[in-house]
PyMOL CGO cylinders between C-alpha atoms (Angstrom):
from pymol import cmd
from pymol.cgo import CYLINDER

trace = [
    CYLINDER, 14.06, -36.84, -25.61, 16.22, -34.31, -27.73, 0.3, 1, 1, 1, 1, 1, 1,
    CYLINDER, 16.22, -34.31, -27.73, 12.82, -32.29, -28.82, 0.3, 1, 1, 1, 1, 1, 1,
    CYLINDER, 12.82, -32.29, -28.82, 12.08, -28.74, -28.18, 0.3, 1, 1, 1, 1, 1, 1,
    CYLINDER, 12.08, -28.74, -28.18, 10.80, -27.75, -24.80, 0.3, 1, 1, 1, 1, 1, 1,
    CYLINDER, 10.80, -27.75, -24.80, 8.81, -24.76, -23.70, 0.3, 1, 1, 1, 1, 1, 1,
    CYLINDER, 8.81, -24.76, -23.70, 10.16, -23.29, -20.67, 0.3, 1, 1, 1, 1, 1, 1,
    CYLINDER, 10.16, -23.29, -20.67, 9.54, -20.62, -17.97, 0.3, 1, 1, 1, 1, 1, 1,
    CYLINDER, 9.54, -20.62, -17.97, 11.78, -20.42, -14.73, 0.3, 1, 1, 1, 1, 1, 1,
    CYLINDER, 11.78, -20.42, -14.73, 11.82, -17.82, -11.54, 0.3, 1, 1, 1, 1, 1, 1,
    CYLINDER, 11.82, -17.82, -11.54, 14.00, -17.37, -8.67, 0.3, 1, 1, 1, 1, 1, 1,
    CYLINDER, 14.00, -17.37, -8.67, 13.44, -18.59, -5.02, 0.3, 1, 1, 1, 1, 1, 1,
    CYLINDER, 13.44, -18.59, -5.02, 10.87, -17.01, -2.94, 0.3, 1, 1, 1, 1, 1, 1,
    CYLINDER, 10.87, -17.01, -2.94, 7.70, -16.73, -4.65, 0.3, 1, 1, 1, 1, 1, 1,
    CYLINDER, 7.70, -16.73, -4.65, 4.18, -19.01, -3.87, 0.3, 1, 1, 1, 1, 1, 1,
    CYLINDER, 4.18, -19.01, -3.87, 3.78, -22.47, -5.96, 0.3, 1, 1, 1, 1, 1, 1,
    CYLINDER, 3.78, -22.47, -5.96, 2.39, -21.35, -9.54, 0.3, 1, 1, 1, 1, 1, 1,
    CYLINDER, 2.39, -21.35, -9.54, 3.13, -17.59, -9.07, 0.3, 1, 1, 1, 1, 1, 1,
    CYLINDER, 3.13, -17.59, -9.07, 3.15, -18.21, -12.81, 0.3, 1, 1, 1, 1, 1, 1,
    CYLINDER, 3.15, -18.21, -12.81, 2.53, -20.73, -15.31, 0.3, 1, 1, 1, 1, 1, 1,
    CYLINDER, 2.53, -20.73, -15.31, 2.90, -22.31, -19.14, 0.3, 1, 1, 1, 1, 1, 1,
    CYLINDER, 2.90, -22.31, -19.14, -0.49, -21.76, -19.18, 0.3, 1, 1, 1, 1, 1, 1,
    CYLINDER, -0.49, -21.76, -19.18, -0.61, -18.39, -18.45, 0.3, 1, 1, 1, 1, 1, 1,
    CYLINDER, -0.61, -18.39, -18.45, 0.09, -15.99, -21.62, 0.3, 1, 1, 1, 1, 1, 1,
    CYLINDER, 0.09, -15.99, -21.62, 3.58, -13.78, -21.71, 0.3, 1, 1, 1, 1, 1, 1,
    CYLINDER, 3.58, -13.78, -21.71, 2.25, -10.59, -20.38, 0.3, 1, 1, 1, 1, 1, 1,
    CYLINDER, 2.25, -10.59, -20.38, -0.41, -12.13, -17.58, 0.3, 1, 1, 1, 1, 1, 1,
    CYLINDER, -0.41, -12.13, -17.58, 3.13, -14.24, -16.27, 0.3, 1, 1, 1, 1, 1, 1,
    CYLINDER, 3.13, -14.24, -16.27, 5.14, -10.98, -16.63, 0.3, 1, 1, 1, 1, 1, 1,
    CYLINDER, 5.14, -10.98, -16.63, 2.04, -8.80, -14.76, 0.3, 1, 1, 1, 1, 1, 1,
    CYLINDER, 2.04, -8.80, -14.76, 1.64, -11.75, -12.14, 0.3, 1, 1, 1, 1, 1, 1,
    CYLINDER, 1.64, -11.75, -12.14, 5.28, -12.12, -11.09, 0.3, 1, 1, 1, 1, 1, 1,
    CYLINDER, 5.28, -12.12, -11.09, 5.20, -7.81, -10.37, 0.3, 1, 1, 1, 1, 1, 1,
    CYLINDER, 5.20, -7.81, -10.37, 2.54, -8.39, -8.47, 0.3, 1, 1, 1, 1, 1, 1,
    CYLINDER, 2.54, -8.39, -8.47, 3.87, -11.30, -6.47, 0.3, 1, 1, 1, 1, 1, 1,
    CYLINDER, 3.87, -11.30, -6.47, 6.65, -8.84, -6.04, 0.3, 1, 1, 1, 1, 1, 1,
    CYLINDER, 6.65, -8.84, -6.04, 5.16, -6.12, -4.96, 0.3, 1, 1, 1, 1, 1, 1,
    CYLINDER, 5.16, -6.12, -4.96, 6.83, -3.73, -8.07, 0.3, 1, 1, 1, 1, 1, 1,
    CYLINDER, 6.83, -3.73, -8.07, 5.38, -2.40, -11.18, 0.3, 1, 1, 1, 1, 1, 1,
    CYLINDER, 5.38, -2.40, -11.18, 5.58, -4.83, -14.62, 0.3, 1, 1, 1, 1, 1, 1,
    CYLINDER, 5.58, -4.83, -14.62, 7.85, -2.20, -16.00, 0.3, 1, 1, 1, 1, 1, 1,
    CYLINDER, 7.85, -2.20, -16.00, 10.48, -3.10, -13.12, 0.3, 1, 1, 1, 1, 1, 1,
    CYLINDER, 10.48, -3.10, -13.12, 10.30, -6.63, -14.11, 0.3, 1, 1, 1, 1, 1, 1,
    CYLINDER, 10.30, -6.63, -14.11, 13.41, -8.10, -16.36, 0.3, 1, 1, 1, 1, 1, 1,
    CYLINDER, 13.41, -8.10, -16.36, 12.81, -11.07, -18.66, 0.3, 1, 1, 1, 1, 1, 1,
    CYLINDER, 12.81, -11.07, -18.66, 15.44, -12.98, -20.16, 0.3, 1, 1, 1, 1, 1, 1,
    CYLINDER, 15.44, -12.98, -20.16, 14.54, -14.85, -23.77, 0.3, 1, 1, 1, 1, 1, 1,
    CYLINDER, 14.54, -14.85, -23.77, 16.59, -16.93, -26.69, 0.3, 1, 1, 1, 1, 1, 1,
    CYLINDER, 16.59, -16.93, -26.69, 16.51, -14.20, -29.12, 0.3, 1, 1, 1, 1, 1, 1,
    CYLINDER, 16.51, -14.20, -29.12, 15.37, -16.56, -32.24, 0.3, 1, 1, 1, 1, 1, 1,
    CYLINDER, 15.37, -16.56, -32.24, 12.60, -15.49, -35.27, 0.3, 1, 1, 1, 1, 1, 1,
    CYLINDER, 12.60, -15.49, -35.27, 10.28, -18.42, -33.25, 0.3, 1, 1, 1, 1, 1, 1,
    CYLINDER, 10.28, -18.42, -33.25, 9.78, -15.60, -29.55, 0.3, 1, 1, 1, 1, 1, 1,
    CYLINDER, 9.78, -15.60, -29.55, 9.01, -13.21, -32.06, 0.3, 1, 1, 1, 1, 1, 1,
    CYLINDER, 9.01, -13.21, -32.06, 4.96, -12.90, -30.73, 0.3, 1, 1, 1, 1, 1, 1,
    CYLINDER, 4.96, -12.90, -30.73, 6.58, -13.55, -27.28, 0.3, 1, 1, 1, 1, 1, 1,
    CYLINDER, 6.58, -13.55, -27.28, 9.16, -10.47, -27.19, 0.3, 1, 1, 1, 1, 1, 1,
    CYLINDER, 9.16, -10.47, -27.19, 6.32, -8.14, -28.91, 0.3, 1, 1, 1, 1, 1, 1,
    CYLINDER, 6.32, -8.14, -28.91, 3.74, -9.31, -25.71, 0.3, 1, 1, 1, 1, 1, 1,
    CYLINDER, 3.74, -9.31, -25.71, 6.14, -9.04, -23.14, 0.3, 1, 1, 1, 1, 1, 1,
    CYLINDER, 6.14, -9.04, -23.14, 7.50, -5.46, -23.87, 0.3, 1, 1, 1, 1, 1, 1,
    CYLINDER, 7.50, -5.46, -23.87, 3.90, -4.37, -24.16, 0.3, 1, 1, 1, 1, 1, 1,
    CYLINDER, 3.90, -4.37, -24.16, 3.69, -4.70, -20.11, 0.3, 1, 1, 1, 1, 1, 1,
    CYLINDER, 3.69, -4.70, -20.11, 7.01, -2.32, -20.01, 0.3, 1, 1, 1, 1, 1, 1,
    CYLINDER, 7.01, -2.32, -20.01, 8.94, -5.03, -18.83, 0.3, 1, 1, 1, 1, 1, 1,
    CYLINDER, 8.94, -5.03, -18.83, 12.82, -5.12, -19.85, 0.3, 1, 1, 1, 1, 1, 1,
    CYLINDER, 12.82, -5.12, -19.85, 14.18, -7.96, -22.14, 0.3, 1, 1, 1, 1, 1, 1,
    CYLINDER, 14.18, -7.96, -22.14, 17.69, -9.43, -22.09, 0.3, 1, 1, 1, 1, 1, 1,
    CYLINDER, 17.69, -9.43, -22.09, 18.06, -11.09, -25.58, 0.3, 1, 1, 1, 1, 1, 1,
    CYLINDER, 18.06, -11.09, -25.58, 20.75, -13.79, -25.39, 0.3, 1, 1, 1, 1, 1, 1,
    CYLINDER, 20.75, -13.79, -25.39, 22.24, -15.52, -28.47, 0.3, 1, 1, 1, 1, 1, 1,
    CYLINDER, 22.24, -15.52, -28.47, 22.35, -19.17, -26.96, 0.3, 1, 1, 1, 1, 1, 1,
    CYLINDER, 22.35, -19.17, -26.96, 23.01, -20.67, -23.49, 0.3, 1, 1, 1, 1, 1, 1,
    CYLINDER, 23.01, -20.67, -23.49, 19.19, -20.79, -22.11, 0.3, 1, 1, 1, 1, 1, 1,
    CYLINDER, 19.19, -20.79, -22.11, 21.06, -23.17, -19.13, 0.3, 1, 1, 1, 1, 1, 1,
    CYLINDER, 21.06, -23.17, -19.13, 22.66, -19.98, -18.22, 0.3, 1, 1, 1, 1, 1, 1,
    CYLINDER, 22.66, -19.98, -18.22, 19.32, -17.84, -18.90, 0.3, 1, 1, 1, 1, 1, 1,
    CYLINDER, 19.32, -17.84, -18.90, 17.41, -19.49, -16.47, 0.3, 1, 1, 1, 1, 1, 1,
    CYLINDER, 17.41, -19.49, -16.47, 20.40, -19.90, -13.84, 0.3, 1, 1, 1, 1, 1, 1,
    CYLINDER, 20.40, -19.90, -13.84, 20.19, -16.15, -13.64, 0.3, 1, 1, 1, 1, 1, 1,
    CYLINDER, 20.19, -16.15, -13.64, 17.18, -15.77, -12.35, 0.3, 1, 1, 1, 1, 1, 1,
    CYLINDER, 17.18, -15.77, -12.35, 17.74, -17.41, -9.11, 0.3, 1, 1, 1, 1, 1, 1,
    CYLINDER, 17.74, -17.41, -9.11, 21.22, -15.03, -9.20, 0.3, 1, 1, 1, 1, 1, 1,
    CYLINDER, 21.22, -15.03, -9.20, 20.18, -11.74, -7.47, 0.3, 1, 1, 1, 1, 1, 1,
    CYLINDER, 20.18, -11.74, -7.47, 22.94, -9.42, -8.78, 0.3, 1, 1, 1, 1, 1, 1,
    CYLINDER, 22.94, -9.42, -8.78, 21.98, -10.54, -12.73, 0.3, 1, 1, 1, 1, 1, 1,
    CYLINDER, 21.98, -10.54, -12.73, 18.71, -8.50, -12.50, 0.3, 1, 1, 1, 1, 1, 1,
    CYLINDER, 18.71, -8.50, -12.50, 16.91, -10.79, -14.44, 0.3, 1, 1, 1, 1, 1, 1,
    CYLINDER, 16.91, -10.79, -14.44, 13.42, -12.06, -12.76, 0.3, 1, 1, 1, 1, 1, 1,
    CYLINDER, 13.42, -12.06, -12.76, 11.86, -14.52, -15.22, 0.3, 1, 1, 1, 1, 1, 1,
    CYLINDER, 11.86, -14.52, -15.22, 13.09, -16.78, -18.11, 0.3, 1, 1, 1, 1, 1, 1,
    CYLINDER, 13.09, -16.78, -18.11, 10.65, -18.17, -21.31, 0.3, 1, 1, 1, 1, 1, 1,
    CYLINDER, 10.65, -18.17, -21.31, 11.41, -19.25, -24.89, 0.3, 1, 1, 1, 1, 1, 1,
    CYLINDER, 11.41, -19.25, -24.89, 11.86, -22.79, -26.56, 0.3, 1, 1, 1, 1, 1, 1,
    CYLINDER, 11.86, -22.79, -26.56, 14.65, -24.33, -26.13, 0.3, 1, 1, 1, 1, 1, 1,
    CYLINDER, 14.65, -24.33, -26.13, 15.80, -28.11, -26.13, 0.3, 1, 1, 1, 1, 1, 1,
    CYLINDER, 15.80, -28.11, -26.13, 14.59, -30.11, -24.05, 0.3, 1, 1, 1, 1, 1, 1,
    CYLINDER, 14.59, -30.11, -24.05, 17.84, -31.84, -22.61, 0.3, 1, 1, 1, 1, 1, 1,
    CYLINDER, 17.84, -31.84, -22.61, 19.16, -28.20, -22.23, 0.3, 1, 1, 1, 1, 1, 1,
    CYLINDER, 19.16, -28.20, -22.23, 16.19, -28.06, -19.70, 0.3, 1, 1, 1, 1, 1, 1,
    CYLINDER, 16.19, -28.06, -19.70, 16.44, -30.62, -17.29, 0.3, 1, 1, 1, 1, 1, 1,
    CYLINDER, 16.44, -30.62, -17.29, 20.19, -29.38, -17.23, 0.3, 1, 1, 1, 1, 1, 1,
    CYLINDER, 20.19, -29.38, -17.23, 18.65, -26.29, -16.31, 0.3, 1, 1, 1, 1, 1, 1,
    CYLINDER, 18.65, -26.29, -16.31, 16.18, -27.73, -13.44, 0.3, 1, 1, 1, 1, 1, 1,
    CYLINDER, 16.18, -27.73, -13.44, 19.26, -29.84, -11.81, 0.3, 1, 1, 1, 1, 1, 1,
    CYLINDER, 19.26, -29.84, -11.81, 20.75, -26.16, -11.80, 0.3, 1, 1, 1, 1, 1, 1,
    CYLINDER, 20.75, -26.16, -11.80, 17.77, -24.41, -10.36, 0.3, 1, 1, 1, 1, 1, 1,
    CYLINDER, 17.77, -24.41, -10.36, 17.33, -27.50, -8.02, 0.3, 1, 1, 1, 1, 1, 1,
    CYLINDER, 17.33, -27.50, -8.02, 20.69, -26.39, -6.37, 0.3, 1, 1, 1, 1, 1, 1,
    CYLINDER, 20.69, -26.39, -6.37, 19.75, -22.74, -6.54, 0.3, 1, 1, 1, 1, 1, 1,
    CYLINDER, 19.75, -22.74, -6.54, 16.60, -22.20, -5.56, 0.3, 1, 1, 1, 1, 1, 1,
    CYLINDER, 16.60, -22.20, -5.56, 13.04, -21.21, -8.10, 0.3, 1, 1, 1, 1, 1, 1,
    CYLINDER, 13.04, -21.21, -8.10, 10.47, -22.65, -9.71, 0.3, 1, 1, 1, 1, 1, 1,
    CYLINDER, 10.47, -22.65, -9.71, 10.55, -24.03, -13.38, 0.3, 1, 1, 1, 1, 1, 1,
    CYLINDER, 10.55, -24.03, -13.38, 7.93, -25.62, -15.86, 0.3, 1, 1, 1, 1, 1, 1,
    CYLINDER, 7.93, -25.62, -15.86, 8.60, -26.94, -19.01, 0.3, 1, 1, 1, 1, 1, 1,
    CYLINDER, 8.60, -26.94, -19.01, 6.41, -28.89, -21.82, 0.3, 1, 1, 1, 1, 1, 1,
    CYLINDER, 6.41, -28.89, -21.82, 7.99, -30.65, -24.37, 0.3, 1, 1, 1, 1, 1, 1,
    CYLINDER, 7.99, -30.65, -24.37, 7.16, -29.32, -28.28, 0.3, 1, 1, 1, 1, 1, 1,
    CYLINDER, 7.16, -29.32, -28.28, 6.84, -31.63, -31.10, 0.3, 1, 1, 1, 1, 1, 1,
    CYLINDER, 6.84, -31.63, -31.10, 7.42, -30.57, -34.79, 0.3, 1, 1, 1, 1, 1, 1,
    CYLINDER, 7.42, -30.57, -34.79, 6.52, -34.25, -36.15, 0.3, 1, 1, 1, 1, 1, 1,
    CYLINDER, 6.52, -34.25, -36.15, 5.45, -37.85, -35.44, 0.3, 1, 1, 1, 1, 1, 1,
    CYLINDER, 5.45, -37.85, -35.44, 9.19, -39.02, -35.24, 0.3, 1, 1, 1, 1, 1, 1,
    CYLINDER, 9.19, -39.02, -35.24, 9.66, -36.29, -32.58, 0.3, 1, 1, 1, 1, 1, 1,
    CYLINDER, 9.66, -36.29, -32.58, 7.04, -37.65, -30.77, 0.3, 1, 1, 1, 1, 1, 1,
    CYLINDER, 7.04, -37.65, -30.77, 8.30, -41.62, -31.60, 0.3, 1, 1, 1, 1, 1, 1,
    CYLINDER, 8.30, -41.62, -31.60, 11.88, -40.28, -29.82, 0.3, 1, 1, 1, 1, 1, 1,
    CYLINDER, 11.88, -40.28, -29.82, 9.43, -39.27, -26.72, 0.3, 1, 1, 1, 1, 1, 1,
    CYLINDER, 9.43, -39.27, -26.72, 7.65, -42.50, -27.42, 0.3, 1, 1, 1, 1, 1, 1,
    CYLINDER, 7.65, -42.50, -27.42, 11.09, -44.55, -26.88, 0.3, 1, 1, 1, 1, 1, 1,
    CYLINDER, 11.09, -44.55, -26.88, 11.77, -42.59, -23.72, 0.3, 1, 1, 1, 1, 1, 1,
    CYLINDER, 11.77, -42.59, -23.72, 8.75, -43.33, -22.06, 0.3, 1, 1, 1, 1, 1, 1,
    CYLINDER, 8.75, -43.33, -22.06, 6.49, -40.52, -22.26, 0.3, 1, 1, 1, 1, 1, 1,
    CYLINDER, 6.49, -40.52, -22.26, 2.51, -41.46, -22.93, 0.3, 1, 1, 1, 1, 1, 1,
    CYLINDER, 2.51, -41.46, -22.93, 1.28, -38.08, -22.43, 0.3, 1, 1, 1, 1, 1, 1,
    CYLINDER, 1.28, -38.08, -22.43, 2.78, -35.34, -24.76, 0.3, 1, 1, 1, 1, 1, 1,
    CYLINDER, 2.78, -35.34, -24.76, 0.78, -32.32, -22.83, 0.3, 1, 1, 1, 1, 1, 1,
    CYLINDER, 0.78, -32.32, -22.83, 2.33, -32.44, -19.67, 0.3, 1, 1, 1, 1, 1, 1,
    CYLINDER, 2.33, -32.44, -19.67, 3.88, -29.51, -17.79, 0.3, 1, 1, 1, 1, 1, 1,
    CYLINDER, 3.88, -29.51, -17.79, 6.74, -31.13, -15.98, 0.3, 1, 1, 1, 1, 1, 1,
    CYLINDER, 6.74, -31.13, -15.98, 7.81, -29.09, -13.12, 0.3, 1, 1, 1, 1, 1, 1,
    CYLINDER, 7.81, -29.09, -13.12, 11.33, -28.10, -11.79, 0.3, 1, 1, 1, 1, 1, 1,
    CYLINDER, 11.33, -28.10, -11.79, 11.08, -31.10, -9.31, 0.3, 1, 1, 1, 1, 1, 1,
    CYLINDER, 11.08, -31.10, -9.31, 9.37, -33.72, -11.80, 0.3, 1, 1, 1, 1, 1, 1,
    CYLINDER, 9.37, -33.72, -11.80, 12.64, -32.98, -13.99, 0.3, 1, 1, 1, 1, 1, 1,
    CYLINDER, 12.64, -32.98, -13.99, 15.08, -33.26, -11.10, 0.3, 1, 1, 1, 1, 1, 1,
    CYLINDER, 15.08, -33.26, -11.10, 13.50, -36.24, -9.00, 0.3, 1, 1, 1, 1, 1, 1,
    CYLINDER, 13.50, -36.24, -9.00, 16.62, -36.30, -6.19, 0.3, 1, 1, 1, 1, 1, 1,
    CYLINDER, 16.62, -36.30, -6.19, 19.33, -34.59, -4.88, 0.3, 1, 1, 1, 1, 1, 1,
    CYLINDER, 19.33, -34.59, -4.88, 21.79, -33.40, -7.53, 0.3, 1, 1, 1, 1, 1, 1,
    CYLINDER, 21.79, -33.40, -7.53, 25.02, -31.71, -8.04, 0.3, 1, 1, 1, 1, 1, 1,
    CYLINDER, 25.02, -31.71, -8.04, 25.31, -29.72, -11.23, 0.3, 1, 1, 1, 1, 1, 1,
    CYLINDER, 25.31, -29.72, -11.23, 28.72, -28.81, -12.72, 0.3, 1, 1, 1, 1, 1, 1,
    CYLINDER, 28.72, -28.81, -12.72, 29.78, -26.69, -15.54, 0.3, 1, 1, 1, 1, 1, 1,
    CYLINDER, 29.78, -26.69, -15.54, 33.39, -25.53, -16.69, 0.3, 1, 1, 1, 1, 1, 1,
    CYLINDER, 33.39, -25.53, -16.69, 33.79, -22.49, -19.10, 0.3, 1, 1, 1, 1, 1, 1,
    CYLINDER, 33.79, -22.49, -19.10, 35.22, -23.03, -22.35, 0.3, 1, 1, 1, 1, 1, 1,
    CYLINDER, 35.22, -23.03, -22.35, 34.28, -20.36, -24.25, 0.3, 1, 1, 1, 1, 1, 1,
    CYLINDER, 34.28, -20.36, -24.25, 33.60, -16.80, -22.35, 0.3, 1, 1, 1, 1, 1, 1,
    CYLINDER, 33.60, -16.80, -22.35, 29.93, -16.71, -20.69, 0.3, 1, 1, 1, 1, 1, 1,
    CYLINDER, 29.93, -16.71, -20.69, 27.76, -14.83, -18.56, 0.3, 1, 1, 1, 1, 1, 1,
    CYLINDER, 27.76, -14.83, -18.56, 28.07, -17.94, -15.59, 0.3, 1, 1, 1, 1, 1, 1,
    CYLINDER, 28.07, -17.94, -15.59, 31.97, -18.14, -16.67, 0.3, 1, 1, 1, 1, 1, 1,
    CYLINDER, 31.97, -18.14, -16.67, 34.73, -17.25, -17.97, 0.3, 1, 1, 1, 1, 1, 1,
    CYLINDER, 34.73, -17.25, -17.97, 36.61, -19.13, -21.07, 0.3, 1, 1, 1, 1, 1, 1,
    CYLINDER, 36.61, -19.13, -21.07, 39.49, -20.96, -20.76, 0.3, 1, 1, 1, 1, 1, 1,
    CYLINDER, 39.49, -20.96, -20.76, 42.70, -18.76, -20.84, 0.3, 1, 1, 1, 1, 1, 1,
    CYLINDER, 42.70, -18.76, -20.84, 46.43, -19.61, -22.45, 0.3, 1, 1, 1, 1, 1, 1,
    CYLINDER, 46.43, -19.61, -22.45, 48.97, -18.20, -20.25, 0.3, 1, 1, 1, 1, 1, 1,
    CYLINDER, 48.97, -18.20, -20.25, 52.68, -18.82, -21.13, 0.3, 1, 1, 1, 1, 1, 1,
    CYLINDER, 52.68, -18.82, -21.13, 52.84, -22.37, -20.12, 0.3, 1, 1, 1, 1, 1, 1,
    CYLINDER, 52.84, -22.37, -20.12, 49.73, -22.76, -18.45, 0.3, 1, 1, 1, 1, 1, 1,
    CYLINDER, 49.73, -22.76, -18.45, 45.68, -23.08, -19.21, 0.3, 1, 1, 1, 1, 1, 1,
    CYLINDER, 45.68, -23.08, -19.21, 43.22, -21.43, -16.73, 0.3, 1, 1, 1, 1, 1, 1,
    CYLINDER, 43.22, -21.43, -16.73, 39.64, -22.53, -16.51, 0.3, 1, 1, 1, 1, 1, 1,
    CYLINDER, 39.64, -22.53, -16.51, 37.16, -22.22, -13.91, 0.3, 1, 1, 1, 1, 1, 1,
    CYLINDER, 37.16, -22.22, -13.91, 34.42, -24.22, -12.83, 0.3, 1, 1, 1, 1, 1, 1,
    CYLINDER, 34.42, -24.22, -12.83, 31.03, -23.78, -10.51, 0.3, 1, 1, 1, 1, 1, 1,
    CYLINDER, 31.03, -23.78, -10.51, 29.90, -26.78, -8.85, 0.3, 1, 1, 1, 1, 1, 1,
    CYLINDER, 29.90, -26.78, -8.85, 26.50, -27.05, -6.41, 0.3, 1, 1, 1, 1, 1, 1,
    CYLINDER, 26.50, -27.05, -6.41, 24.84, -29.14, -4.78, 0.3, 1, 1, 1, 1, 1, 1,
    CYLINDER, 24.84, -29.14, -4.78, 20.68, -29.01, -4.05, 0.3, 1, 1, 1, 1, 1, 1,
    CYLINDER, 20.68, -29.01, -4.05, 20.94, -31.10, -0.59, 0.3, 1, 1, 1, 1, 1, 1,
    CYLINDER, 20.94, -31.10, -0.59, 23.41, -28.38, 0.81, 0.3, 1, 1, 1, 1, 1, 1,
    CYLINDER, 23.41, -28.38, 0.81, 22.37, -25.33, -1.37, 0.3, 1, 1, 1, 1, 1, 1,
    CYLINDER, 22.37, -25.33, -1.37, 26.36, -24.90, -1.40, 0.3, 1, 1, 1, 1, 1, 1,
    CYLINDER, 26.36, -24.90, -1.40, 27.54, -23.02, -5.00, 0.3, 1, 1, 1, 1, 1, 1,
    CYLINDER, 27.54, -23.02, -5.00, 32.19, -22.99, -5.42, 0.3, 1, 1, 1, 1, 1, 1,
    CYLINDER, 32.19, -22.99, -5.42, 33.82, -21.21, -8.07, 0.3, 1, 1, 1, 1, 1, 1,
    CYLINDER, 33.82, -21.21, -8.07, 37.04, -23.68, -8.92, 0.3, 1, 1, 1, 1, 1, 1,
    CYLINDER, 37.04, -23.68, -8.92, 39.80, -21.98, -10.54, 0.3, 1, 1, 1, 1, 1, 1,
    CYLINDER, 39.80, -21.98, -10.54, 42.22, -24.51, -11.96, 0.3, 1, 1, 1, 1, 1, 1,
    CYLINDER, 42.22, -24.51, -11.96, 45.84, -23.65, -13.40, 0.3, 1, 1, 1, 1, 1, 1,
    CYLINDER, 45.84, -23.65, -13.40, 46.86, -26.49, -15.55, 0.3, 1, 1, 1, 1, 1, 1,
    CYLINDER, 46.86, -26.49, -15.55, 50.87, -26.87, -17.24, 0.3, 1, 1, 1, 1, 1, 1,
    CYLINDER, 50.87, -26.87, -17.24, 50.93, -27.29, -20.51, 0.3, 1, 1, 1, 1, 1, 1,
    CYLINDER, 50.93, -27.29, -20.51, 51.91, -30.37, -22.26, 0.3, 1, 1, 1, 1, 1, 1,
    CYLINDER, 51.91, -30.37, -22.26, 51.36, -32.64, -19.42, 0.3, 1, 1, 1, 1, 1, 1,
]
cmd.load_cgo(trace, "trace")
């Protein structure tokens, strides 16, 4: 349902339940540098940067991790940490809840572990989960309880992000790319497409 949803993703390679919902901000951020064998401080967390992670940003720094603050795009946030070269170990923060099972189908092709509970502000939140199905509104769906089968996740930039770039005018043209995977191969393409204008 189009609620909020807590969520907390890592990249491939770590035990089941390395971390959990469950677990505060600083024990997940002190339990994943353990896992990997580093000190918390070498430990990079990626958060929506929103008043609401407030009490969350304030606990994590106090293990001397490193935050990346991003203005929107929590698909993308959690994407990275399964992308070696972004630096970023761990994502956490509310976010919507459709955003995260886009997320999981992502992370399915990719590799890592994700958890996510949905958040209700109201009873007609909770009607909307109501209508969808859901009975029990405490449940920590994991990456594969979102993402039942095999999927392939695609995404095309239209604005400049930190998965892709925008589309570009060139005289005449329009440039866009796209990355497409697929969790039964594990395969990730970057599409570039060069498209005439005005046909």
């Amino acid at each position: 349902p189009d609620v909020y949803m807590d969520k907390l993703a890592i990249g491939p390679g770590f035990e089941e339940d390395v971390v959990t919902l469950e677990m505060d901000p600083a024990a997940r951020v002190e339990a994943l540098a353990k896992a990997k064998g580093c000190a918390p401080g070498d430990i990079t967390v990626c958060i929506l940067e929103r008043p609401r992670h407030e009490d969350m940003i304030t606990a994590v720094r106090s293990t001397g991790a490193s935050i990346r603050l991003i203005t929107d795009g929590d698909v993308a946030g959690v994407m990275h940490c399964a992308e070696p070269d972004t630096g970023i170990d761990m994502y956490m923060g509310a976010g919507g809840a459709p955003e995260g099972v886009l997320a999981a189908a992502a992370l399915k092709c990719m590799g890592g572990q994700m958890f996510g509970k949905l958040l209700f502000r109201n009873e007609d939140e909770k009607g909307r989960a109501k209508k969808a199905g859901i009975t029990n509104f405490d449940r920590v769906y994991t990456r594969d309880d979102m993402v039942t089968h095999d999927v392939i996740f695609a995404a095309t930039g239209v604005t400049d992000g930190s998965i892709l770039p925008g589309i570009k005018r060139e005289p005449g043209f329009l440039t866009a790319e796209t990355i497409l995977m697929r969790s039964k191969t594990g395969s990730v393409r970057r599409m570039n497409y060069r498209h005439p204008i005005g046909t």
